[in-house]
C-alpha positions in Angstrom: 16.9 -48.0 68.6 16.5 -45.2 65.8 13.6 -46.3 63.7 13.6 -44.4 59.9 10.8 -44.9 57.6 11.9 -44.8 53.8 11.3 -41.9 51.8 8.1 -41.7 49.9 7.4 -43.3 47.0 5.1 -43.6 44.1 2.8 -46.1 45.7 3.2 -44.7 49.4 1.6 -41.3 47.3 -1.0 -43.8 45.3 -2.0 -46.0 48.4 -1.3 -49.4 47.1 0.3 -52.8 48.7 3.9 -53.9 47.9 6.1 -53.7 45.3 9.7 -52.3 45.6 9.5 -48.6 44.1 12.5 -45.8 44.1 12.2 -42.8 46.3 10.3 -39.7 44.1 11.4 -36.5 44.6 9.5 -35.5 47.2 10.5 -38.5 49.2 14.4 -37.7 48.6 13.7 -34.5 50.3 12.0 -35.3 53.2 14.8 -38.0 53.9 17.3 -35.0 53.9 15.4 -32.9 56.3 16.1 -35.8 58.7 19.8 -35.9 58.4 20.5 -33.4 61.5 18.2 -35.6 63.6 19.5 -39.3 63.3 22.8 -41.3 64.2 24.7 -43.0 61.3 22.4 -45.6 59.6 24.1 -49.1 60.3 21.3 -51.5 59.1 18.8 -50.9 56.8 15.9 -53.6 55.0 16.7 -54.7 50.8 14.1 -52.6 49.3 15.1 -50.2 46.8 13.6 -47.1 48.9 15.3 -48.2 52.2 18.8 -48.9 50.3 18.8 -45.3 48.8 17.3 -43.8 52.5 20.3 -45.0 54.2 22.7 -43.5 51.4 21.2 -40.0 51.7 21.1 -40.2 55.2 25.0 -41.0 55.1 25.1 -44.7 56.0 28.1 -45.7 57.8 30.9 -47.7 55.3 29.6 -50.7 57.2 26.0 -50.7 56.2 24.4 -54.0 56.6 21.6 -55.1 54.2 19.5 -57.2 55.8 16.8 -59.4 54.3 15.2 -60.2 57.5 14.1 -56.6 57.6 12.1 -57.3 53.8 9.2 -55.7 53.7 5.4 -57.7 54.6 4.9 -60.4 51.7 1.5 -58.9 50.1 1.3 -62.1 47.5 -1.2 -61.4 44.9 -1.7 -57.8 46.2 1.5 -56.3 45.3 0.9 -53.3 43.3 -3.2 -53.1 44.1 -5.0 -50.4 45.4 -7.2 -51.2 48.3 -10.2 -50.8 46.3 -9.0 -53.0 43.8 -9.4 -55.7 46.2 -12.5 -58.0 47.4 -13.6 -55.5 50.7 -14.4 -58.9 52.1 -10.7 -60.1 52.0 -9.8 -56.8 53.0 -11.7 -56.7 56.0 -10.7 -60.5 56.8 -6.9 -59.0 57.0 -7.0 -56.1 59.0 -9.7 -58.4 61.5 -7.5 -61.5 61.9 -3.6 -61.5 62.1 -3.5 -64.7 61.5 -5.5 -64.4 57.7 -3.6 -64.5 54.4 -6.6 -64.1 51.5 -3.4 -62.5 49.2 -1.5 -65.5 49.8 1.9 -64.0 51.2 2.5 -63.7 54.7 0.0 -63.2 57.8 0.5 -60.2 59.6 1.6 -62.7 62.8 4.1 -64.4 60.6 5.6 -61.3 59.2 5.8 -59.1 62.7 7.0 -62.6 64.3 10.0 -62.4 61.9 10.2 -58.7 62.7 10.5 -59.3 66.7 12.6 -62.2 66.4 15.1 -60.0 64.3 14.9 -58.1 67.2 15.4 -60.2 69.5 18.3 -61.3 67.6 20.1 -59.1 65.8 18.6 -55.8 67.0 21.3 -55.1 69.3 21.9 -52.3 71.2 19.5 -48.9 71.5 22.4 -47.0 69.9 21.7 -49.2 66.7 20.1 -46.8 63.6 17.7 -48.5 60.8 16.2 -47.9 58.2 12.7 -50.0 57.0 10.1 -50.0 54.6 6.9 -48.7 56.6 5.4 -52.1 57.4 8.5 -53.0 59.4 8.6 -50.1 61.3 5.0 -50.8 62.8 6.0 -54.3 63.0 8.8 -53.1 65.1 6.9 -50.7 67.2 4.1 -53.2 68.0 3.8 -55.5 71.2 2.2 -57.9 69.3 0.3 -59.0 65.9 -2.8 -57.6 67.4 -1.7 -54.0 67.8 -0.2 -53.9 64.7 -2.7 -51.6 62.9 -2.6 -49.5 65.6 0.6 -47.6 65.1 0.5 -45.8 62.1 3.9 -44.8 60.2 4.6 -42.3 57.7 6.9 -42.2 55.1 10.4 -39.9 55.9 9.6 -40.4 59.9 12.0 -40.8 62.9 10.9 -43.3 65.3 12.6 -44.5 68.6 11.8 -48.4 69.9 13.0 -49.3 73.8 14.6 -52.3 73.3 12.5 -55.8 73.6 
């Protein structure tokens, strides 16, 4: 499977949690310079960025939006700026999958979801998507626990074997 990050946004350029921003300019032309290297988009996750990814990237007429590809559920962090947040419920997230100090969803509920749409509806490894960056590592990780461990990057091509 062809994994696409979205194109950059404001908050991917501000470092802050959630939200559902449009592509910046920058972001629109780093999705272009990808166009040569990916198959037709066929799915891609409801997020604004993701929607307008797959449309520069010339989505196929069949496009599927999927909401099971939404983005990680940040609750009361959407829109915050790690430092904006208590470091002790910061560092109680990226330590235990399992916490949810914003209130939203654990990191082992939300890549759970992730590898069960996999699982799923993934299909076959000629499949093309496109997802907000949290979905990509969810996609790319074994597990909750390696989760942190692959880092993304907005505009990125990304291949996953098939699970």
């Amino acid at each position: 499977m062809q994994i696409i990050t979205a194109g950059r946004t404001g908050p991917n350029r501000s470092v802050r949690f959630g939200g559902d921003p449009v592509l910046d300019h920058r972001g629109r032309r780093d999705v272009l310079g990808l166009s040569a290297l990916t198959r037709p988009v066929d799915v891609c996750g409801p997020e604004a960025a993701t929607r307008a990814t797959a449309d520069i990237l010339g989505a196929t007429s069949g496009l599927i939006v999927d909401d099971a590809l939404r983005t990680l559920d940040v609750g009361a962090w959407s829109g915050l700026s790690p430092e904006e947040i208590d470091p002790v419920d910061l560092g109680g997230w990226f330590a235990d999958p399992e916490a949810r100090p914003h209130g939203g969803e654990s990191v082992a509920d939300f890549v759970a979801r992730i590898h069960a749409w996999r699982s799923t509806r993934g299909g076959s490894g000629d499949r093309c998507v496109v997802v907000a960056m949290p979905v990509a590592q969810a996609l790319l990780c074994p597990d909750a626990t390696g989760y942190f461990a692959h880092e993304v990057r907005p505009a990125t091509l990304y291949t996953c074997d098939d699970a």
